[in-house]
matplotlib code that plots the C-alpha trace (Angstrom):
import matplotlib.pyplot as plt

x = [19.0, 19.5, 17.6, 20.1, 18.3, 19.2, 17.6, 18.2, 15.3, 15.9, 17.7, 19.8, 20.9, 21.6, 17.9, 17.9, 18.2, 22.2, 25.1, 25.4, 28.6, 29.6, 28.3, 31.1, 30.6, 33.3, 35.3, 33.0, 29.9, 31.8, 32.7, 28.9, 27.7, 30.4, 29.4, 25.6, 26.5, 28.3, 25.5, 22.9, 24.5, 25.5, 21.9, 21.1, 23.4, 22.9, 19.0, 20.6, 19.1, 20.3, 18.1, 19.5, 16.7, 16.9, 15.0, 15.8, 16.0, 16.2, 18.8, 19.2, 22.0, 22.1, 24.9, 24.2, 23.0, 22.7, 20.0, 18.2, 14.9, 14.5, 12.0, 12.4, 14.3, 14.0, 11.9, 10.1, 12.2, 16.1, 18.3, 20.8, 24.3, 22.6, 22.2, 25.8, 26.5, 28.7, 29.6, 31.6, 31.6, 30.0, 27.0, 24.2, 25.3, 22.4, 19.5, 17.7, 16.2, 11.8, 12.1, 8.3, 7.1, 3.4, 0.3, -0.2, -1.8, -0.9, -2.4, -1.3, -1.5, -1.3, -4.6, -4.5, -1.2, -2.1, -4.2, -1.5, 1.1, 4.6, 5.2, 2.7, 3.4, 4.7, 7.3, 7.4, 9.6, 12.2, 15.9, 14.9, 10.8, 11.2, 8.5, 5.3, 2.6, 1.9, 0.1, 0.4, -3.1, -1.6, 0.9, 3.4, 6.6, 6.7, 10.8, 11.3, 8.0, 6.2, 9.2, 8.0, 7.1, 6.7, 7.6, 5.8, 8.3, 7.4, 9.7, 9.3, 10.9, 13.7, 12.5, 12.7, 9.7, 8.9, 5.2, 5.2, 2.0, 1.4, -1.5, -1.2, -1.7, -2.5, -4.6, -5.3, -8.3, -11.4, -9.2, -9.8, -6.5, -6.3, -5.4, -3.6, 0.4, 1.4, 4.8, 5.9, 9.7, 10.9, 14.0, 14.2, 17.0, 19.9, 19.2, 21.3, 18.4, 14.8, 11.7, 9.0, 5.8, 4.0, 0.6, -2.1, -5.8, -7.1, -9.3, -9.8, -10.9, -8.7, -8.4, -4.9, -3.4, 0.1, 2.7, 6.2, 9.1, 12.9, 13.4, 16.1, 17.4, 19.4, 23.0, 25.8, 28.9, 31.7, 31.9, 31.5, 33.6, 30.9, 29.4, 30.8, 27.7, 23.5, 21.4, 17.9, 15.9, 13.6, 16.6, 17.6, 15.3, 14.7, 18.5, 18.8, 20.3, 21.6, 22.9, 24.2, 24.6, 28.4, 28.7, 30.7, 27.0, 26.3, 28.8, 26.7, 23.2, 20.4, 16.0, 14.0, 12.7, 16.0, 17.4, 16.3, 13.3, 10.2, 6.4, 3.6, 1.8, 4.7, 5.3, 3.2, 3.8, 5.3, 8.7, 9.3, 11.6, 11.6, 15.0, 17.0, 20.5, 23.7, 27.4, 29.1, 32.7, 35.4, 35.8, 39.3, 40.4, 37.9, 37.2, 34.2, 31.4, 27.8, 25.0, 22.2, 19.3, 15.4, 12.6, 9.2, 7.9, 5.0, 6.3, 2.4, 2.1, 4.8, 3.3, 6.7, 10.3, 13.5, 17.2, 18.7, 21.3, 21.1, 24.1, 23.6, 21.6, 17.9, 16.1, 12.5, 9.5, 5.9, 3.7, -0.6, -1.5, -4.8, -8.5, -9.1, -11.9, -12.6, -12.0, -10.0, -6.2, -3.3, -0.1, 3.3, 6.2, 10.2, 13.2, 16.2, 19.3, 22.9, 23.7, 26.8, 25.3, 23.0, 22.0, 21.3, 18.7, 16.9, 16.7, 15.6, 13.0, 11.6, 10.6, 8.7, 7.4, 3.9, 3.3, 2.0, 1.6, 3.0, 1.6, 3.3, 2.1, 4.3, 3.8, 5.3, 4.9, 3.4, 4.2, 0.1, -0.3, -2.4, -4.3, -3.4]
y = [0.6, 1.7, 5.1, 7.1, 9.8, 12.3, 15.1, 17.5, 19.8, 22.5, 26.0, 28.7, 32.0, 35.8, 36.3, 38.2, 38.2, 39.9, 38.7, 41.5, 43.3, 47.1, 47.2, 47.2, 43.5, 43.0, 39.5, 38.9, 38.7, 37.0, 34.5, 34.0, 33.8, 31.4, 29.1, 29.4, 28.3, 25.6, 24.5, 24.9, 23.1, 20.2, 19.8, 20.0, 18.0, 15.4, 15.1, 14.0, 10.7, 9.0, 6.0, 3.3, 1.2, -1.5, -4.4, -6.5, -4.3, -0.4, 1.0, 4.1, 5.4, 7.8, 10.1, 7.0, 4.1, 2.2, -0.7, -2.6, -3.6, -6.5, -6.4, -10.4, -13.3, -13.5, -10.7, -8.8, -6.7, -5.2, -7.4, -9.6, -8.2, -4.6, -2.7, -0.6, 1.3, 4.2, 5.5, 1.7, 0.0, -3.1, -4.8, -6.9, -10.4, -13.3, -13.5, -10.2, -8.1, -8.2, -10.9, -12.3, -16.2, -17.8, -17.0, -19.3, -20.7, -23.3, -26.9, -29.6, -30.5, -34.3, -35.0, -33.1, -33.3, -35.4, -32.2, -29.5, -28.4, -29.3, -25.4, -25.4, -28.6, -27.7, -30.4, -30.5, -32.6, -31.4, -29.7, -26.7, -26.3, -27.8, -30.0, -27.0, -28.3, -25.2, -25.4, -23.0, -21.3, -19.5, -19.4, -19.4, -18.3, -14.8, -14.3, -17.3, -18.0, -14.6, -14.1, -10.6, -7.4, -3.9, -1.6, 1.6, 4.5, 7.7, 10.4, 13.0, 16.0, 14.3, 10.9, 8.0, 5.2, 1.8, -0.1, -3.5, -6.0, -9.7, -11.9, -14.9, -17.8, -21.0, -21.9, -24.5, -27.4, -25.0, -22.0, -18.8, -17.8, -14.2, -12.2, -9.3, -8.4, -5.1, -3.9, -0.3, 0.7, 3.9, 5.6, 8.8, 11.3, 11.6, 7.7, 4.6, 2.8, 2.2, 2.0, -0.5, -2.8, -5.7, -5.7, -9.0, -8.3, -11.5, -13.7, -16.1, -16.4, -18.1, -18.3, -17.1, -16.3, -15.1, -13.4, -15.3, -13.1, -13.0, -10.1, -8.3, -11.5, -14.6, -14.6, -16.4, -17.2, -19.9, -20.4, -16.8, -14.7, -12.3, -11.6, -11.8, -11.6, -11.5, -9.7, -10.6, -8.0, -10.3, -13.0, -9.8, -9.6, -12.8, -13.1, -9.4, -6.6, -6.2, -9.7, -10.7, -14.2, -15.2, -16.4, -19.5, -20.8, -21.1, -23.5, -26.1, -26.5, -26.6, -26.6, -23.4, -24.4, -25.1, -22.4, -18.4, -19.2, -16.7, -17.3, -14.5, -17.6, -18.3, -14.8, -13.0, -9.7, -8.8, -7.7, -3.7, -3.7, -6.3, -6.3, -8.4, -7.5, -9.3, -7.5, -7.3, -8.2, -8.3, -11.9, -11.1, -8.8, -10.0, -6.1, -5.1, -3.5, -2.1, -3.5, -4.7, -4.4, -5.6, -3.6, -4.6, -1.5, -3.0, -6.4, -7.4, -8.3, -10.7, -14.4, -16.4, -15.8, -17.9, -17.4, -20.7, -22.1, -24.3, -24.0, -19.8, -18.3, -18.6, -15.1, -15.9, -14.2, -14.9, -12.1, -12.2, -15.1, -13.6, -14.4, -12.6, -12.5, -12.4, -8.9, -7.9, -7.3, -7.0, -5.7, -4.9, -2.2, -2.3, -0.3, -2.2, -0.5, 0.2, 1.1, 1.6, 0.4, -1.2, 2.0, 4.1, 0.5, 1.7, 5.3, 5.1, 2.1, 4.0, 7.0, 5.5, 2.8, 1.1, 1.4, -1.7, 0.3, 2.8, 4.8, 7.0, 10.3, 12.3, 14.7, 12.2, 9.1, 7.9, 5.2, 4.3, 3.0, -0.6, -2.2, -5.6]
z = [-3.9, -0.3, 1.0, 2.8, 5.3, 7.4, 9.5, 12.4, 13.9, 15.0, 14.1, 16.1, 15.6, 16.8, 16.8, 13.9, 10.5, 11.0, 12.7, 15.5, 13.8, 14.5, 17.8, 20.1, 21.6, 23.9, 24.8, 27.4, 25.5, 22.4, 24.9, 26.1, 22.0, 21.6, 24.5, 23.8, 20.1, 21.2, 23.8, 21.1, 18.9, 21.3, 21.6, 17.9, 17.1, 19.8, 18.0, 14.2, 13.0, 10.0, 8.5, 5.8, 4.2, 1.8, 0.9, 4.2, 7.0, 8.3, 9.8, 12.3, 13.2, 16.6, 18.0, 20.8, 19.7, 16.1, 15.5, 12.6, 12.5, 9.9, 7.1, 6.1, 7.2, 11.3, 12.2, 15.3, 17.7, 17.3, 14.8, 16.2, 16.9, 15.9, 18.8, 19.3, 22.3, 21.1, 23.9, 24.6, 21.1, 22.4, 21.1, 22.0, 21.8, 21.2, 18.5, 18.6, 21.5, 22.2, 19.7, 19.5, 19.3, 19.9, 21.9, 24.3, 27.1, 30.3, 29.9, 27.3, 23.9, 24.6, 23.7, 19.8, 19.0, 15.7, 14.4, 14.8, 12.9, 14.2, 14.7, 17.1, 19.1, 22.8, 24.2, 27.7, 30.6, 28.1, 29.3, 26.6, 27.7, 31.8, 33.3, 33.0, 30.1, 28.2, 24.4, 21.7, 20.9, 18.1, 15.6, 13.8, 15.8, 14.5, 14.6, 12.2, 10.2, 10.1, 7.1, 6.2, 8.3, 6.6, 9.7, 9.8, 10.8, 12.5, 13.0, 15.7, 16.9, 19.0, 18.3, 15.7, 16.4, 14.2, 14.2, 12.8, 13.1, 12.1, 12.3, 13.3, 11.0, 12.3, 15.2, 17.6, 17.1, 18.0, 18.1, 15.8, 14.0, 13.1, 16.6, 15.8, 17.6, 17.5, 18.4, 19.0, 19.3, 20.1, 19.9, 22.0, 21.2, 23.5, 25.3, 25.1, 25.3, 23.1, 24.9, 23.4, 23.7, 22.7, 22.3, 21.2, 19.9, 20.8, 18.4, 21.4, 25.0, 27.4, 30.9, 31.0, 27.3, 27.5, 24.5, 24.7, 24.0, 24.6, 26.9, 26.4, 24.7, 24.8, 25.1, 22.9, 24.8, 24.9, 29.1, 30.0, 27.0, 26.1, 29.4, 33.0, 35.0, 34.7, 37.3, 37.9, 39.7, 41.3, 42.2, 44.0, 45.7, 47.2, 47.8, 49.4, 48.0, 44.1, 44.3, 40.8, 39.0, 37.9, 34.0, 35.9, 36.9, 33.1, 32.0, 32.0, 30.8, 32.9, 32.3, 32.5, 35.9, 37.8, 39.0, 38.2, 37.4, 38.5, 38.3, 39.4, 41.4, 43.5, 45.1, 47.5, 45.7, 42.4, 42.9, 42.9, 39.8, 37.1, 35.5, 33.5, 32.3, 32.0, 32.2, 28.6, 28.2, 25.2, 24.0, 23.2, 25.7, 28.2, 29.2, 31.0, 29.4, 30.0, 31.0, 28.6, 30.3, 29.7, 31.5, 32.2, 33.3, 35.1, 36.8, 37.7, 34.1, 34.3, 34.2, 34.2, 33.2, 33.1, 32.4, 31.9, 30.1, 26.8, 24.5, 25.3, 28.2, 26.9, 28.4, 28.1, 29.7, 28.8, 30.1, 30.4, 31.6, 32.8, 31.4, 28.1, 26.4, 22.2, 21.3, 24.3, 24.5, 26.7, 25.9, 28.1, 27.9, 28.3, 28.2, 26.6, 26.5, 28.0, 31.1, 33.1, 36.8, 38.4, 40.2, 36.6, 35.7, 39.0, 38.2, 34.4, 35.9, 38.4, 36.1, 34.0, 36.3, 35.7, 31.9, 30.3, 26.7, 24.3, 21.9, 19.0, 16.7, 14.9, 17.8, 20.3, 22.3, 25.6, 28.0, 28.9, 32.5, 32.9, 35.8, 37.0]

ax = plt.figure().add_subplot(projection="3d")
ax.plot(x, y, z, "-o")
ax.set_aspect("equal")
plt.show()
């Protein structure tokens, strides 16, 4: 049976324990109770969180936003199609948002392929994987195999926040299996967006282990009718200015290494801003929307990323790709959400610019700053 809750926090009132009657209170100062009511209870109001649970998934609803965050089936991140902007009644419109697959590392898996399982087997020279040899260090693919997740939640003052961890299963030959993914998300009261991070314990040493996730996502579209343009922070900025990519250049399908395709060893610096959002429009109507947007707050930690088409516009970024050792970690954090401009992506970024972690008490939360 489905668990329906709701809470507010918060009270208001005269400041005492009777309404102020009898004393002569004129218009004015009616008026000026009235307004600070309504204020107060704009704010209140705007705090109200309301949770559905059932056996598959949780729901929360927001006076902004509404998501699910999946308990079985294809798990990690927001649910597919669950993420609705209020304020413009669109929704996200691929697979999921932070969705979460292997561990890996570069090189090849030529030489072992016999020994692994086929989950774990990385095709390269491929249209869908591009010409870079890369091999899985650990598995499975947590958004299709893991199955099962049992998401903590943590409620907060103006705050909802959800934990969920896997181990990972299978390793490769003279691999350790077991390194632990964390992943926080956080829904702050009065935002159109959720803030959130990945984070791997590593069982293994490598000289450059990377997480690949989709970030925000992927998107579904039939030539262009769900979304009418992408912008790539770091195409950008190579191109000059808030240059944005038409939907018309993703009509036909092309590899991961192409075109938009960014790698930390090719660029001098990291870019300022690493943003990736695409334009939302009505597949009937062909209306604009908002933007969805994926933030990684600390662009350093970015070790490639591609936006290329396949059937939908694959968003994939793989971030690490430093030396770890056994027993160390690395982790990254994002903002995905709506937003009406390019111009409100670069404000919300550059607040909370530099975090690579997040952490969450009952008390609150914390973007946590890294070091390259």
């Amino acid at each position: 049976m489905a668990n329906l809750q709701r809470w507010r926090r918060g009270t208001f009132g005269w400041g005492g324990p009777n309404p102020p009657h009898g004393t002569g209170c004129s218009l004015a100062q009616l008026s000026a109770c009235l307004l600070l009511a309504a204020t107060l209870c704009g704010s209140l109001c705007g705090q109200t969180f309301e949770v559905l649970e059932t056996a598959e998934q949780i729901t929360l609803t927001t006076p902004h936003l509404q998501a699910a965050i999946r308990k079985q089936g294809y798990v990690s991140g927001v649910a597919a199609g669950s993420l609705l902007d209020r304020k413009s009644g669109f929704r996200d419109v691929g697979y999921g948002l932070d969705i979460v697959d292997w561990i890996m590392e570069p090189g090849s898996d030529e030489a072992y392929r016999d020994e692994l399982d086929e989950e774990l087997i990385y095709r390269f020279n491929t249209p869908y994987h591009g010409k870079t040899p890369k091999r899985s260090l650990e598995g499975p693919q947590i958004c299709t195999q893991a199955k099962r997740l049992q998401p903590q939640m943590i409620r907060g003052k103006d705050f909802a926040a959800f934990v969920s961890s896997y181990r990972y299963q299978t390793a490769a030959p003279g691999k350790e299996k077991g390194s632990l993914w964390t992943q926080t998300i956080v829904f702050p009261a009065g935002k159109r967006y959720f803030i959130s991070s990945d984070r791997i314990d590593a069982r293994n040493s490598s000289p450059a282990m990377f997480l690949r996730i989709d970030m925000p996502g992927h998107i579904k579209h039939d030539r262009g009718n769900t979304f009418s343009e992408i912008y790539l922070s770091y195409h950008a900025q190579q191109k000059g200015g808030s240059t944005t990519i038409p939907a018309t250049r993703f009509f036909t399908s092309f590899a991961p290494d192409e075109h938009f395709n960014y790698r930390r060893d090719r660029v001098a610096t990291p870019p300022r801003r690493f943003i990736r959002a695409y334009r939302l429009r009505d597949p009937q109507t062909g209306k604009q929307g908002p933007w969805l947007a994926g933030m990684t707050l600390d662009p350093s930690v970015v070790h490639e990323a591609w936006c290329h088409q396949r059937g939908y516009v694959c968003m994939i970024e793989e971030f690490g790709g430093r030396p770890i050792e056994a027993g160390e970690s690395f982790s990254a954090a994002f903002i995905v959400g709506y937003f009406d401009s390019i111009a409100e992506m670069h404000e919300v970024y550059d607040k909370h610019r530099g975090a690579t972690g997040l952490t969450v008490k009952p008390e609150g939360w914390t973007l946590t700053p890294g070091s390259p």
